[in-house]
C-alpha positions, 0 to 999 in steps of 0.5 A: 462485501467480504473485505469489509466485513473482514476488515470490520471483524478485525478491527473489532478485535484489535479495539477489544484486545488494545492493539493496533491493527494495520492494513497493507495495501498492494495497490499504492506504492511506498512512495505514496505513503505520505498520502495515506499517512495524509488521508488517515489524518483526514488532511486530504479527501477521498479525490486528493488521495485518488490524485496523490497516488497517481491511481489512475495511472499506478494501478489497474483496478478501479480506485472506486472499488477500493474506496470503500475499504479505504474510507472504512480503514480511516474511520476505524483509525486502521493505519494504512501501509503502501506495499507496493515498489515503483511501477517503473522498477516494476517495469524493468526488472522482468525485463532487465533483471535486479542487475538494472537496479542500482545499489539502493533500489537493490537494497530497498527491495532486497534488504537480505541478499544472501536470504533471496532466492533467485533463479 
């Protein structure tokens, strides 16, 4: 798989240059990143981590074909970082706009107002 080979390219070169190297995953919202923190440490297996971050029901693609990049991330010791926002703000906002949110959603999501761009 091309992700993979990327992936073990490049932790290949952050271990030959000493720096950390991290990998942001789409698929898992920011507040499932105790579970990864939990799965990187091996505190949790590859089902707990699939339970943890409400897979089945947060995203839309197959858990098995991420597991690979996972499994081969927590080998490598690549950290793993949660990017997405919840799905239900995801939900509302299309539909209701940030208005809808509250201040700290708002700020959690926008942290620099004045820089954002809307329509």
């Amino acid at each position: 798989r091309l992700e993979a080979s990327l992936l073990r390219a490049m932790a290949d070169a952050a271990d030959r240059d000493g720096v950390p190297l991290v990998l942001g995953l789409e698929m898992v919202e920011r507040a499932f990143q105790p579970a990864l923190d939990a799965y990187s440490a091996r505190s949790i297996s590859d089902a707990e981590l699939y339970t943890a971050t409400e897979w089945a029901t947060r995203w839309v693609w197959s858990f098995d074909e991420s597991l690979p990049i996972l499994q081969l991330a927590r080998d490598r010791g690549v950290g793993l970082v949660a990017l997405n926002t919840d799905t239900e703000v995801l939900r509302r906002v299309p539909v209701e706009g940030l208005e809808s949110l509250d201040s700290a959603q708002r700020a959690s999501l926008v942290p620099d107002p004045d820089g954002f761009v809307s329509a």
